[in-house]
C-alpha positions in Angstrom: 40.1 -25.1 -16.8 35.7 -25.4 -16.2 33.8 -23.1 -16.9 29.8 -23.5 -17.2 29.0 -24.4 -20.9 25.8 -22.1 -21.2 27.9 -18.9 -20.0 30.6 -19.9 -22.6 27.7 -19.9 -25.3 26.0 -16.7 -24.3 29.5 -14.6 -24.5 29.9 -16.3 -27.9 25.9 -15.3 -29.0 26.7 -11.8 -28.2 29.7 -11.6 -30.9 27.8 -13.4 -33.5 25.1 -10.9 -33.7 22.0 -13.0 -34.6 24.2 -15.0 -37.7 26.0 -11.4 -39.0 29.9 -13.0 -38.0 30.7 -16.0 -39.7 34.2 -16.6 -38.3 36.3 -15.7 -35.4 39.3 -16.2 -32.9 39.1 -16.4 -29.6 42.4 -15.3 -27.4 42.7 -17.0 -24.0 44.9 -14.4 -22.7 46.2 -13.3 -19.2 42.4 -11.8 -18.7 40.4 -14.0 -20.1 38.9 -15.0 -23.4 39.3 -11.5 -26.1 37.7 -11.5 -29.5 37.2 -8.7 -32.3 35.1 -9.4 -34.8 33.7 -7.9 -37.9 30.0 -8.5 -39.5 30.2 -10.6 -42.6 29.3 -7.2 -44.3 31.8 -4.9 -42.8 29.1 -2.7 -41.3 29.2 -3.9 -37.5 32.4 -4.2 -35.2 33.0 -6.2 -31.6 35.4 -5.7 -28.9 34.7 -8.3 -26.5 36.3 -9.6 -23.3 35.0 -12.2 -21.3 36.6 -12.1 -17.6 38.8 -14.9 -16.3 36.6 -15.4 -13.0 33.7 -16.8 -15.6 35.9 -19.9 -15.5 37.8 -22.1 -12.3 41.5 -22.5 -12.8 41.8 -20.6 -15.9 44.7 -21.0 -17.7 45.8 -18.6 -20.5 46.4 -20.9 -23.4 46.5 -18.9 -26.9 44.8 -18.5 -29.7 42.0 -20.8 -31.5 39.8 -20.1 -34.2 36.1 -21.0 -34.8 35.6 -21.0 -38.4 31.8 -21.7 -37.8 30.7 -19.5 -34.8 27.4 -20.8 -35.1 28.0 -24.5 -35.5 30.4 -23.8 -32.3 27.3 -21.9 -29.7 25.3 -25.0 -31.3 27.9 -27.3 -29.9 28.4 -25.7 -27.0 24.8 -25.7 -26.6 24.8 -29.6 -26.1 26.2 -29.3 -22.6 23.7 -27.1 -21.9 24.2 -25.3 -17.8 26.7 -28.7 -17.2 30.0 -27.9 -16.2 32.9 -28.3 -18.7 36.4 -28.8 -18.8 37.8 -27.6 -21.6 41.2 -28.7 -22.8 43.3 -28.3 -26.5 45.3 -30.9 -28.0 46.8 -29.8 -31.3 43.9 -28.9 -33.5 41.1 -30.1 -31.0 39.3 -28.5 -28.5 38.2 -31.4 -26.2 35.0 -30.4 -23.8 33.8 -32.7 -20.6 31.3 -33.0 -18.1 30.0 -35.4 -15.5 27.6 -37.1 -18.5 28.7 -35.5 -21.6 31.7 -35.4 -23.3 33.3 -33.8 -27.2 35.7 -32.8 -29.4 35.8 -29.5 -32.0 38.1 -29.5 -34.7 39.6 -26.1 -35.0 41.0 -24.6 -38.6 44.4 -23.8 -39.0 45.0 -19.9 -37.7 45.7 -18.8 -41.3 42.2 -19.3 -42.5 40.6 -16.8 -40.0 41.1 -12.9 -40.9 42.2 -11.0 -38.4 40.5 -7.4 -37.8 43.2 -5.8 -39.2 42.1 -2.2 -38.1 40.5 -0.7 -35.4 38.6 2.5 -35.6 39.8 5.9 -34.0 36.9 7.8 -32.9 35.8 10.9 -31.4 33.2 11.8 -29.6 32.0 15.0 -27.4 29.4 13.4 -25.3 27.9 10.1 -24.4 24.8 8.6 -22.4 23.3 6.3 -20.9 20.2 4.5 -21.7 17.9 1.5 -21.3 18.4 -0.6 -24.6 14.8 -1.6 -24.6 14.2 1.7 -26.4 16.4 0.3 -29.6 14.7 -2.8 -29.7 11.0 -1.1 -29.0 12.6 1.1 -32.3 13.4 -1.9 -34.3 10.1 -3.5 -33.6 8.2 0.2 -34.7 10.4 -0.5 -38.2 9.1 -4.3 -38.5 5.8 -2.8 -38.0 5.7 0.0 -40.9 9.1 -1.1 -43.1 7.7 -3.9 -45.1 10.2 -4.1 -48.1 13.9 -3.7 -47.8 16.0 -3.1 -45.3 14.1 -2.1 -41.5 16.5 1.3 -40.2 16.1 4.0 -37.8 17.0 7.1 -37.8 18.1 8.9 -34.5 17.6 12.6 -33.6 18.6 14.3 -30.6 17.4 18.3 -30.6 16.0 20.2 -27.5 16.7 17.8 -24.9 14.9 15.1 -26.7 16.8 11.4 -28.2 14.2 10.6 -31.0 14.2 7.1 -32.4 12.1 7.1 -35.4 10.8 4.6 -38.2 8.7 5.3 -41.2 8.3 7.7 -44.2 4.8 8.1 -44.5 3.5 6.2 -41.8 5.6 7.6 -38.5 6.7 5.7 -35.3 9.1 7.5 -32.6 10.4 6.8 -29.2 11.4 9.6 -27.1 13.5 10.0 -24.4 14.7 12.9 -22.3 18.2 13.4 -22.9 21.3 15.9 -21.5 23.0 15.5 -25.0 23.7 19.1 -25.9 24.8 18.4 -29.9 22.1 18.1 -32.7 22.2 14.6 -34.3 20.7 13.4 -37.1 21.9 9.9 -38.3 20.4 6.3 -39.3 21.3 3.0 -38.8 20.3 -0.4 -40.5 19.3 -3.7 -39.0 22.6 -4.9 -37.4 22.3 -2.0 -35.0 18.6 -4.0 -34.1 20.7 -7.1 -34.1 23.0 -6.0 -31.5 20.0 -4.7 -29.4 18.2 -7.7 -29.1 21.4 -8.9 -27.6 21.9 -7.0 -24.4 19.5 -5.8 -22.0 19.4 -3.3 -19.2 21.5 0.1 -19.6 23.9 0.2 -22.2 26.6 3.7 -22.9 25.8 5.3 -26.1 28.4 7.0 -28.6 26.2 9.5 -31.4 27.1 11.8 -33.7 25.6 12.8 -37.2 26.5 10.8 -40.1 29.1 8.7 -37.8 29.0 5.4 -36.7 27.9 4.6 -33.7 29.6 3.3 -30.8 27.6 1.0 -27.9 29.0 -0.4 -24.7 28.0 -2.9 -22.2 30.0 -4.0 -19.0 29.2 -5.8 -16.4 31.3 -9.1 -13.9 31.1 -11.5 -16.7 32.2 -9.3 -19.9 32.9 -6.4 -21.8 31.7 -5.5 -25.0 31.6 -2.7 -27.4 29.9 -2.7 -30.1 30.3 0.0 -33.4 28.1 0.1 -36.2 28.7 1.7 -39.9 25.7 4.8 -40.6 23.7 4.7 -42.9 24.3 7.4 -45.6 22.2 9.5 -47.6 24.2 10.4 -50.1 25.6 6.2 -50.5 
């Protein structure tokens, strides 16, 4: 099976969260490539799926694992927007193009953990919004949040989503919303991370002091993305 290395790297990029996952598998399934992940600090979570029509003459071929994921988009990154075939023999996964050509030695299965449970959560209403207003958030934090941890903390209350930064000095962006619930919950710097990694309008899952739940679909892949709160009695 081909597909283009560059959109083979970018679906990787988005489940490695700016460094945050250190190890993963990837399942070549019926549909496509599928990967959950957790962040090497158990606060963030990925469902991906990467659609079988990213690639010509896809072929379902198992499981591998990629005990470096960034080592692996850095490899990948080598064949740059050249078209690659990709093939597995044994332990190696054997990439090829019209000039380039590689192998990757993958671990044994046994080393990679599997995400052994998946969250069952619940939540009365959802949005959608432009993700630009996380990552203008984020920015607000780097701005005013010079020690420690950068987090927000998200409010919604009279028709308003508040994304605010700062305890003496103040930073919000606000955005008309038709969530009906109060919230009131913050969230650290992988939720940044993840922002910074999609663009355009993403769903949004909030509640108060409950993680919060992020998704992003389009032709080439689905992702959802859930990320740990931040506490105030932790």
């Amino acid at each position: 099976m081909k597909i283009e290395s560059n959109l083979l790297k970018e679906f990787i990029e988005k489940i490695y969260i700016e460094g945050r996952v250190m190890d993963c598998k990837l399942n070549f399934d019926i549909d496509g490539i599928k990967a959950n992940v957790i962040t090497k600090d158990n606060i963030g979570l990925v469902l991906s799926q990467m659609s079988k029509s990213c690639f010509i003459n896809y072929k379902p071929t198992g499981i591998i694992g990629i005990q470096d994921v960034g080592e692996f988009i850095e490899f990948l990154g080598r064949f740059g927007n050249e078209i690659v075939q990709l093939s597995l023999e044994g332990n190696v996964l054997k990439l090829s193009s019209d000039v380039r050509e590689g192998e990757y030695i993958l671990p044994d299965l046994q080393f990679i953990k599997d995400v052994e449970k998946l969250p069952s959560l619940q939540y009365n209403e959802s949005i959608k919004i432009d993700v630009k207003h996380f990552v203008n958030a984020f920015n607000n934090a780097g701005v005013l949040i010079k020690k420690g941890e950068k987090f927000i903390n998200i409010k919604v209350k009279d028709g308003k989503l508040i994304l605010g930064v700062g305890e003496d000095h103040k930073l919000r962006e606000i955005i008309k919303t038709s969530l009906k619930e109060e919230v009131n919950v913050s969230f650290g710097e992988v939720l940044g991370s993840i922002a910074k990694l999609l663009d355009g309008e993403i769903d949004v899952n909030i509640k108060t002091n409950y993680p919060i739940t992020i998704i992003k679909n389009n032709d080439k892949y689905k992702l959802k993305y859930v990320v740990a709160p931040i506490v105030e009695n932790e």
